[in-house]
C-alpha positions as a Python dict, from the first residue, in 0.01 Angstrom:
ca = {
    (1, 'X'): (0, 0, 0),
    (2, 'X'): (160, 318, -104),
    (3, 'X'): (23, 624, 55),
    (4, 'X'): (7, 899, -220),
    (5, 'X'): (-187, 1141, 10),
    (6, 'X'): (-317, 1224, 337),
    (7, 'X'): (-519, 907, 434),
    (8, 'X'): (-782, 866, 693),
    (9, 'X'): (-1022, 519, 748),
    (10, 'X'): (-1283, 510, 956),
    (11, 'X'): (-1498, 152, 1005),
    (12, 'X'): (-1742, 342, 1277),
    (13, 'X'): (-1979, 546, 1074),
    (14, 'X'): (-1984, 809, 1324),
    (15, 'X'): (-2056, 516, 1586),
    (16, 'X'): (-1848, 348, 1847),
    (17, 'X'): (-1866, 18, 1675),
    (18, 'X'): (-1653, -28, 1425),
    (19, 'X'): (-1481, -338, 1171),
    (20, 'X'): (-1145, -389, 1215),
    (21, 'X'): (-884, -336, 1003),
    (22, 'X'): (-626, -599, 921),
    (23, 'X'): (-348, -484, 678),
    (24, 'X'): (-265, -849, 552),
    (25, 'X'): (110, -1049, 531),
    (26, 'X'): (273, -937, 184),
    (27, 'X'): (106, -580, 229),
    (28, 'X'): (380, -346, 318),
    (29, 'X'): (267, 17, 401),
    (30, 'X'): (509, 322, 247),
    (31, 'X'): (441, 686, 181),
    (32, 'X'): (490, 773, -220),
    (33, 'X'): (863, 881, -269),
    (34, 'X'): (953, 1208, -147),
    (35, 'X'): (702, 1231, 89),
    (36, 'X'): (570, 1137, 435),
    (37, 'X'): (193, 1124, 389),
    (38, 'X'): (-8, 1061, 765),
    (39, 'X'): (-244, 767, 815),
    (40, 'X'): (-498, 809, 1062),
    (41, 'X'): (-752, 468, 1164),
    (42, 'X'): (-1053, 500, 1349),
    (43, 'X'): (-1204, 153, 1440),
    (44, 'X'): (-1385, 244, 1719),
    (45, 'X'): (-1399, -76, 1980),
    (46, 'X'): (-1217, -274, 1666),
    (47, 'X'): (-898, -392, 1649),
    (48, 'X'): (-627, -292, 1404),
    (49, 'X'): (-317, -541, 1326),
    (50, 'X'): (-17, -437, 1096),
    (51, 'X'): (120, -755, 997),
    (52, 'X'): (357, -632, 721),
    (53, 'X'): (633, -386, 706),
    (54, 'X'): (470, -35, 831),
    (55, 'X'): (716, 280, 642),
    (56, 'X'): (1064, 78, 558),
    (57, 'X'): (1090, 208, 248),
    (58, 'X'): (944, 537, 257),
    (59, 'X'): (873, 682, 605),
    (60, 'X'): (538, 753, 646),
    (61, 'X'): (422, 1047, 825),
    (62, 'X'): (194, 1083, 1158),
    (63, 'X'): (32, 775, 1229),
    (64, 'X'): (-292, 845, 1427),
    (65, 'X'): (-550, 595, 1606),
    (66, 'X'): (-825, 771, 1710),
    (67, 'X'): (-1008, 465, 1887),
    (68, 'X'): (-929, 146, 1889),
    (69, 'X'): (-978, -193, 2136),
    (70, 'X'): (-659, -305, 2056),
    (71, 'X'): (-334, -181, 1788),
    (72, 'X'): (-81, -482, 1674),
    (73, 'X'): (207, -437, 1493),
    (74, 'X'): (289, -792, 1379),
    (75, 'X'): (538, -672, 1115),
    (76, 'X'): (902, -696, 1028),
    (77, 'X'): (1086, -393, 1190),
    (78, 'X'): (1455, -426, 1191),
    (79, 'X'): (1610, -53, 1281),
    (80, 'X'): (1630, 110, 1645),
    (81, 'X'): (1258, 159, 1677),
    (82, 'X'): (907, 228, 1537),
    (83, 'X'): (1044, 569, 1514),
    (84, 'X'): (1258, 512, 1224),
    (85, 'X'): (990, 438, 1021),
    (86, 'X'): (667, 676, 1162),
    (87, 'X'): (771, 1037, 1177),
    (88, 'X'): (498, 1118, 1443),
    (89, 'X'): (261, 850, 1635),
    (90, 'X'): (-28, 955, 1850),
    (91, 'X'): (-296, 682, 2039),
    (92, 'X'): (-618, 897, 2114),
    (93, 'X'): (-809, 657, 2332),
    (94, 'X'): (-636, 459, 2640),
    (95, 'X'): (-645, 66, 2490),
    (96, 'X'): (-360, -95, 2469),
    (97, 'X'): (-72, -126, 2275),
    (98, 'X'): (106, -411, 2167),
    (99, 'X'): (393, -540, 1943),
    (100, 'X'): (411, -887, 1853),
    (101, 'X'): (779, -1035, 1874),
}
């Protein structure tokens, strides 16, 4: 998935339930070359899993989760830390986060 622009998905439809959103194995996420484009997921009490590469070969931006139950980063991420590859990361609501080794 290459994001060429400021992207925002939302599974509530201005609810609190929401679908969750699963970004599949062989589904690396990447902002377009040159830039840093910000992703922002709102899944309300859904769960979100990132079980691909999330900005190792193009940085992407601010990564915002406005609500979600639970936020899994299942992918490959070999530098120092997230950091390297999310330029700014905020959690809105209080659930947990949690990397998968």
């Amino acid at each position: 998935v290459t994001l060429g622009s400021i992207v925002r998905i939302d599974t509530t439809a201005n609810g609190t339930t929401g679908g969750d959103i699963v970004f599949t194995n062989d589904t690396p996420i990447d902002s377009a070359t040159t830039e840093h484009n910000d992703l922002t997921l709102n899944v309300g009490t859904g769960v979100i899993r990132f079980n691909e590469d999330l900005g190792a070969s193009n940085a992407i931006g601010a990564l915002t989760v406005e609500h979600a139950a639970r936020v899994q980063f299942n992918g490959s991420m070999t530098g120092a830390s997230i950091v390297n590859w999310i330029r700014r990361a905020a959690f809105a609501s209080a659930y947990p986060l949690r990397a998968s080794p």
